[in-house]
matplotlib code that plots the C-alpha trace (Angstrom):
import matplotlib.pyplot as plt

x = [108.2, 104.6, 102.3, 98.8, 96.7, 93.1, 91.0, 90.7, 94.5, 94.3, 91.8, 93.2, 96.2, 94.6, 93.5, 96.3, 97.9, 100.9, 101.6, 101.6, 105.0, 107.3, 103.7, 102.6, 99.3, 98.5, 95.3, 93.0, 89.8, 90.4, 87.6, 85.8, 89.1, 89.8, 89.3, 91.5, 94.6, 94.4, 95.1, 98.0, 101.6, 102.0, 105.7, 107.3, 104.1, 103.6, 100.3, 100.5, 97.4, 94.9, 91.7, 92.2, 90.1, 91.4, 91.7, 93.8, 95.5, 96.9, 97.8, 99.5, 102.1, 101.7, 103.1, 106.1, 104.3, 104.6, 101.3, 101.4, 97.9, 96.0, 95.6, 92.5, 91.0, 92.8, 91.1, 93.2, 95.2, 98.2, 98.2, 96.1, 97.0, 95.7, 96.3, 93.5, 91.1, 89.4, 86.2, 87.3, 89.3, 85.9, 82.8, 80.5, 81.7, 78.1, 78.9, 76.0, 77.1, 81.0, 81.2, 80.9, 84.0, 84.9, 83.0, 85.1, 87.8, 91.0, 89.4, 89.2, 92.5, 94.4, 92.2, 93.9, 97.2, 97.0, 95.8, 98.6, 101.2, 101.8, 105.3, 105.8, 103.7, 104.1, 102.5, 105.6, 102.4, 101.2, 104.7, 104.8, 101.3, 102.5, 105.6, 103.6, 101.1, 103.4, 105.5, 101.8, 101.3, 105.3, 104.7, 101.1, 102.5, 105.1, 102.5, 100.7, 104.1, 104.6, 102.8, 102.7, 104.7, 106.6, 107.1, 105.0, 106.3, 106.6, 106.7, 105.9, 104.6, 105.8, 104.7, 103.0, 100.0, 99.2, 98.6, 95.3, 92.7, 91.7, 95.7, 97.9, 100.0, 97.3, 96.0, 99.4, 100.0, 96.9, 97.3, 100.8, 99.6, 96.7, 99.0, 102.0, 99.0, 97.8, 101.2, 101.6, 103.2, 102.1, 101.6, 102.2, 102.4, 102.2, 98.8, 97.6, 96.2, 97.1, 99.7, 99.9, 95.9, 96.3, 98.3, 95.5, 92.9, 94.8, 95.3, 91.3, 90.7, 93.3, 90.5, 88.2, 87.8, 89.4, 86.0, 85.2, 89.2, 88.3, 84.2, 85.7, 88.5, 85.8, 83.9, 86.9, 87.8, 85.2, 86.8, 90.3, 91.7, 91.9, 91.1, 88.0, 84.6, 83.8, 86.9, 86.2, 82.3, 83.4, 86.3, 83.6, 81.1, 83.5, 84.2, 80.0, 80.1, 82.6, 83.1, 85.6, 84.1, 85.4, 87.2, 88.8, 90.5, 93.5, 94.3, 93.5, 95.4, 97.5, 99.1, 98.8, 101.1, 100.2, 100.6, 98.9, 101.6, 100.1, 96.9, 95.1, 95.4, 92.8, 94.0, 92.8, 90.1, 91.0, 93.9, 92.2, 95.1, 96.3, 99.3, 99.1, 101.6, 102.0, 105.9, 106.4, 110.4, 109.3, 106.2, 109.2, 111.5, 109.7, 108.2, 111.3, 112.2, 109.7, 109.8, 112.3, 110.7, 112.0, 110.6, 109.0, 109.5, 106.0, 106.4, 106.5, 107.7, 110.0, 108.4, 109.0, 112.6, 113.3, 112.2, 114.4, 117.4, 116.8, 115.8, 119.5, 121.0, 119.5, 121.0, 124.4, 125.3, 123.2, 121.9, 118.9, 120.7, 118.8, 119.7, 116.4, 115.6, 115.0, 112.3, 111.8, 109.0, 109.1, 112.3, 111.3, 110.0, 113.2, 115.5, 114.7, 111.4, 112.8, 117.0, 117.2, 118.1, 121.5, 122.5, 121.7, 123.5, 127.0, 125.9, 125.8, 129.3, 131.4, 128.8, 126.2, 122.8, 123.8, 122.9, 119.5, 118.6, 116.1, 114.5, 112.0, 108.2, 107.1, 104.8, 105.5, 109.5, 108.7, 106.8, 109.7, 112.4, 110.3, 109.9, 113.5, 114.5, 111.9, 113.5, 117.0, 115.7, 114.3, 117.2, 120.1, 117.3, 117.8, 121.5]
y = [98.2, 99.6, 98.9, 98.2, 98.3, 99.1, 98.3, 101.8, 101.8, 98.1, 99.0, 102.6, 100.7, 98.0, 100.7, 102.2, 99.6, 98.5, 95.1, 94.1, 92.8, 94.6, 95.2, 94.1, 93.8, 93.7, 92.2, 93.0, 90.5, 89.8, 87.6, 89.8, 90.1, 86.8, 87.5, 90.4, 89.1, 86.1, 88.8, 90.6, 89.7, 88.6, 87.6, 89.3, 90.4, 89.8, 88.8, 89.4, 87.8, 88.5, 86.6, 84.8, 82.5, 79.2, 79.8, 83.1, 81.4, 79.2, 81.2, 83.5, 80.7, 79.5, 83.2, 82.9, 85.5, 85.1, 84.3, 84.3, 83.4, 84.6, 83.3, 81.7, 81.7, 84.9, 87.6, 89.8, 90.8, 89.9, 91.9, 94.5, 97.6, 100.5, 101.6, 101.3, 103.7, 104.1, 103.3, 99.8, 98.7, 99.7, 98.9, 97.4, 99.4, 101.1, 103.8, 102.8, 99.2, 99.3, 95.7, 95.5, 96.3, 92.8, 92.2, 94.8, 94.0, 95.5, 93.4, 90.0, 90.2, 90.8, 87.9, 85.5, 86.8, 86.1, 82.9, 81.8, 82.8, 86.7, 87.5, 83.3, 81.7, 78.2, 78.1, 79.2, 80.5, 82.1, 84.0, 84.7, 86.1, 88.5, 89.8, 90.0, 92.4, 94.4, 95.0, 95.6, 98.3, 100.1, 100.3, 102.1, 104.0, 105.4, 105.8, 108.0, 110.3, 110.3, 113.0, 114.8, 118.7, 119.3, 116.4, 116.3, 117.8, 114.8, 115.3, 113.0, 113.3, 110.8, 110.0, 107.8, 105.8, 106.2, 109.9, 110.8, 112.9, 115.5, 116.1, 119.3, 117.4, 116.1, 119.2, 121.1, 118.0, 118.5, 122.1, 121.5, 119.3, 121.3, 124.2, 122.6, 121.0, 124.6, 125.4, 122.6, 119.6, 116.2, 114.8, 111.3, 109.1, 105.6, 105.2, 104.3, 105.9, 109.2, 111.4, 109.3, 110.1, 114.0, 114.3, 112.9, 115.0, 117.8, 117.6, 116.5, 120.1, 122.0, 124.1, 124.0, 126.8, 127.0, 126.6, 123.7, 122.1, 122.7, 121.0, 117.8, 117.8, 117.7, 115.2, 113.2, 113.5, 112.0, 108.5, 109.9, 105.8, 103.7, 101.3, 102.8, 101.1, 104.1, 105.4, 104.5, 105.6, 109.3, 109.4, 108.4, 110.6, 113.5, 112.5, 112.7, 115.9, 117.4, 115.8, 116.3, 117.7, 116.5, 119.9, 119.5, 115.8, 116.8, 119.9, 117.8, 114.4, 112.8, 109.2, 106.5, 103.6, 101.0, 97.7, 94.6, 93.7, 96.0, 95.4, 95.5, 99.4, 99.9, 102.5, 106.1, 106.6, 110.4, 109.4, 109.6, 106.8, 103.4, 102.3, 98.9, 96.4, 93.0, 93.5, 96.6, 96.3, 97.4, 99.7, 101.4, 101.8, 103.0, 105.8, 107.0, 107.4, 109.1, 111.5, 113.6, 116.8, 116.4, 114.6, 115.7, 114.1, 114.2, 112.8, 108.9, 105.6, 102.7, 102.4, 106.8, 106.2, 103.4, 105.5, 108.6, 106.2, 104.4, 108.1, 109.2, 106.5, 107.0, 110.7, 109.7, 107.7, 109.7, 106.2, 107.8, 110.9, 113.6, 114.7, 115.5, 118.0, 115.7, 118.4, 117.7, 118.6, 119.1, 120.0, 118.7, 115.3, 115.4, 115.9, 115.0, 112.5, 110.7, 112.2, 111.2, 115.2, 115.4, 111.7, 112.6, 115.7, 114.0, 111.3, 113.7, 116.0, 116.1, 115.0, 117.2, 116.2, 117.8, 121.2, 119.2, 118.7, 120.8, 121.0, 123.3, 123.7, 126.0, 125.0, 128.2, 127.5, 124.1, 125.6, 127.9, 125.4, 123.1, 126.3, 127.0, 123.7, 123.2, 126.3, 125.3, 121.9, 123.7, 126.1, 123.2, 121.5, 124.2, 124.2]
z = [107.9, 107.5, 110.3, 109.4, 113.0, 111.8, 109.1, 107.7, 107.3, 106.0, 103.7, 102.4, 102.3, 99.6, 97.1, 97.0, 95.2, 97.4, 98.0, 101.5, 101.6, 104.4, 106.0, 109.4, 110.5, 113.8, 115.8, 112.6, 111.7, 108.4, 107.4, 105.1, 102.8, 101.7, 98.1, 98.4, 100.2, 97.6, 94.7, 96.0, 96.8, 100.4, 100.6, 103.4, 105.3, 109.1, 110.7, 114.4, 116.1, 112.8, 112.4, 108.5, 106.7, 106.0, 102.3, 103.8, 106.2, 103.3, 100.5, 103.4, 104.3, 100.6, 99.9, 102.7, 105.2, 108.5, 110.3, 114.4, 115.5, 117.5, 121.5, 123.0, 126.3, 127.4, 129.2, 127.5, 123.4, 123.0, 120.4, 120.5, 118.6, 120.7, 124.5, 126.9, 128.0, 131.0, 129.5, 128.1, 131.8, 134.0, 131.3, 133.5, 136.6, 138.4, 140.8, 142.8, 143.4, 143.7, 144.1, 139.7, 139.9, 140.2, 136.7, 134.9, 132.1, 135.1, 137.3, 135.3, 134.1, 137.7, 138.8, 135.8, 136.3, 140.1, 139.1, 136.3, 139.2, 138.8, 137.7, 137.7, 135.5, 135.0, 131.3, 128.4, 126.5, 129.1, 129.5, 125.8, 126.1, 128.1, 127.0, 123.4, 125.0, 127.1, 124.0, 122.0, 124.9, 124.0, 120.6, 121.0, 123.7, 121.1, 118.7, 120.9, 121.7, 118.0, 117.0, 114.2, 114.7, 117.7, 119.9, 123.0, 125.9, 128.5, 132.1, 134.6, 138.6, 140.4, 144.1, 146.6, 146.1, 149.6, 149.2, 150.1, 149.2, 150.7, 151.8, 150.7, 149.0, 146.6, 146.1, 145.1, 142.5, 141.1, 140.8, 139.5, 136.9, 135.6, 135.2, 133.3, 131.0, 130.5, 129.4, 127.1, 128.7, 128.4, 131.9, 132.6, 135.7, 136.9, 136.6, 140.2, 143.2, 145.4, 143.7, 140.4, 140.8, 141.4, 138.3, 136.1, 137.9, 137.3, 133.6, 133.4, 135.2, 133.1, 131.1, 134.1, 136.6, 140.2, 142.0, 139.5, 140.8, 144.1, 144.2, 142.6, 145.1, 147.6, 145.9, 146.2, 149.3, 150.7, 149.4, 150.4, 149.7, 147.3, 149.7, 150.9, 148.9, 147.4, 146.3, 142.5, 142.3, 143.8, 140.5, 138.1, 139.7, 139.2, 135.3, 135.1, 136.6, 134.8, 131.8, 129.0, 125.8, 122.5, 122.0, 125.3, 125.3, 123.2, 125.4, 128.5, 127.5, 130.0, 129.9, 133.1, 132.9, 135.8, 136.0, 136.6, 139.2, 141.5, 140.5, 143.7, 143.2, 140.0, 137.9, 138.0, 135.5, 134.9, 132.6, 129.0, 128.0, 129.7, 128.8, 131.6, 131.7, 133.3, 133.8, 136.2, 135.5, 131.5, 132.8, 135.2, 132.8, 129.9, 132.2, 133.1, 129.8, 127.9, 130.6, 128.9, 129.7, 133.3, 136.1, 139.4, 142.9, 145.2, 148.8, 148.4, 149.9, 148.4, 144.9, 144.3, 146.0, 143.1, 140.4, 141.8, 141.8, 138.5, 137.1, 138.3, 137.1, 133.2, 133.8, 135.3, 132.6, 130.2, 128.7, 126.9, 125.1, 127.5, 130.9, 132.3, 135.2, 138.5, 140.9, 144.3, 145.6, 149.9, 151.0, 154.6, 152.8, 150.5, 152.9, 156.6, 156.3, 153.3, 152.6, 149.5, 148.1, 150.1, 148.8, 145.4, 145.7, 146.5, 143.6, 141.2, 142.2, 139.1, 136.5, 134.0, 136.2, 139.2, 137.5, 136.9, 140.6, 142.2, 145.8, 146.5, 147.6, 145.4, 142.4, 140.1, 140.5, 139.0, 136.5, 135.9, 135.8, 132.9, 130.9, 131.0, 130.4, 127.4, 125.9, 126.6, 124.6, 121.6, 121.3, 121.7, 118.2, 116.0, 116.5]

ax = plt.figure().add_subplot(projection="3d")
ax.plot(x, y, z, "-o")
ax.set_aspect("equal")
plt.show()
């Protein structure tokens, strides 16, 4: 089916001359287009969450199309039709008064899902809201991969929100991530705080100069937690100072997937997309698997120990059609602070992902290794 998600599609759509049957539109206001959806065939087109006049609302259901309404009092779209951006979560954010925060879109709708009972609510529409907005948030999260040419080249940092700034573990994922952007990858990561953060940062820096890289890691470190009060205003402080020009955003792009069930870590503003759940099991898994470029392991605690797991599985039983490298990054972390490598090693014996694994603590072998397996990936397409 055709998907129909703005009005310039809607209306290019119109003069064309197609009927709107096998059409969906999604979260569109429709009101100015009664006269127009009166005159052509609607049989067989959807209306997820569109704004219709009465006299459209009728001949819609008069027609046999399928009209879900849209939901009131919700701080939030079921079904919106585009992913979020930094700018729309924190409008309303002031660096010099932190304490806005509180008045920002992120902020209002953690404070409604804390109070409709988090990952329990008690209201069945409340439920179906959110399952319609999370799967709002996968489909414009594949719209976004879907690019026209090659597909994007998706790897993801994963790594502990409690990474601070100012560490040398933040810095080497930043400078990781700004030089696999460079090179062409799409960076993504959960979204949040500490290493998820560094990936962002370095993606945002990846046509930037070294000294520029390291001022704004200073900047930052002088808010080195997300806990700290100022933690925020020193990230949006660094976006004023060195912002991203219009010929920049495409080469810089890089994709955050948090979620609202860890939502008293706000999201990183130095992702230029959003793609933020309410159900971390669906955020979890649908990182996991668009990260088929390959996936590297920062130092982390129990959440970065579920994805390595839940990673390994998808490549054990090759459930996504890829087997994906799996990069470790601190061999002392990797295998004496955390042993996860040494367990994953003996997993794997016998099966096609153990020649995926990697340990190291070098940021050009990553490098390497994703180059090789890119090429490996575009030589195994032409075949």
């Amino acid at each position: 089916m055709t998907e129909l998600d703005t009005i310039d599609a809607f209306e290019r759509h119109l003069r064309g001359g197609v009927p709107l049957s096998n059409v969906v539109l999604q979260g569109l206001d429709l009101r100015r287009y009664t006269r127009e959806l009166s005159a052509v065939p609607l049989a067989g087109a959807v209306f997820l969450g569109c704004q219709l006049e009465q006299e459209a609302l009728q001949v819609a259901i008069a027609h046999g199309a399928m009209v879900f309404p849209p939901f009131s009092g919700l701080p939030y779209v079921p079904y919106r039709n585009s992913l979020y951006t930094p700018e729309e979560l924190y409008a309303g954010f002031e660096s010099a008064r932190p304490e806005t925060y509180a008045e920002t879109l992120d902020a209002r709708i953690y404070a409604h899902w804390n109070a409709q009972g988090r990952a329990s609510p008690p209201s069945l529409l409340e439920t179906l809201g959110q399952r319609l907005h999370d799967h709002a948030i996968t489909d414009a999260m594949e719209e976004l991969l879907a690019v026209e040419g090659p597909p994007r080249k998706v790897v993801a940092i994963m790594g502990g929100h409690s990474m601070r700034r100012g560490q040398p573990d933040y810095r080497t994922v930043a400078v990781l991530a700004r030089e696999l952007t460079r090179r062409g990858f799409f960076m993504v990561s959960g979204g949040g705080p500490g290493a998820m953060e560094a990936t962002h940062v370095g993606a945002w820096f990846a046509r930037r100069t070294e000294q520029e890289l390291e001022q704004a890691l200073g900047l930052l470190a002088q808010a080195p937690s997300y806990t700290d009060r100022e933690w925020l205003a020193r990230a949006f402080e660094v976006r004023a100072a060195y912002p991203l020009e219009a010929e920049d955003r495409l080469a810089c792009a890089s994709l955050g997937i948090p979620t609202w069930h860890y939502g008293h870590e706000p999201p990183n503003p130095f992702a230029t997309h959003i793609a933020k759940y309410f159900a971390n099991s669906v955020r979890e898994d649908g990182l996991l698997t668009i990260a088929r470029g390959g996936i590297v392991y920062a130092p982390g605690s129990a959440g970065t120990i579920q994805e390595v797991f839940q990673d390994a599985c998808q490549n054990h039983y090759n459930t996504v059609g890829v087997i994906s490298p799996m990069i470790f990054l601190g061999r002392e972390f990797w295998t004496r602070t955390r042993p996860v490598y040494p367990l994953l090693v003996q997993l794997a014996e016998g099966y096609e992902y153990a020649q995926s694994l990697r340990l190291t603590d070098s940021v050009e072998e990553i490098i390497q290794a994703l180059e090789a397996y890119d090429r490996g990936q575009a030589a195994r397409a032409k075949t």
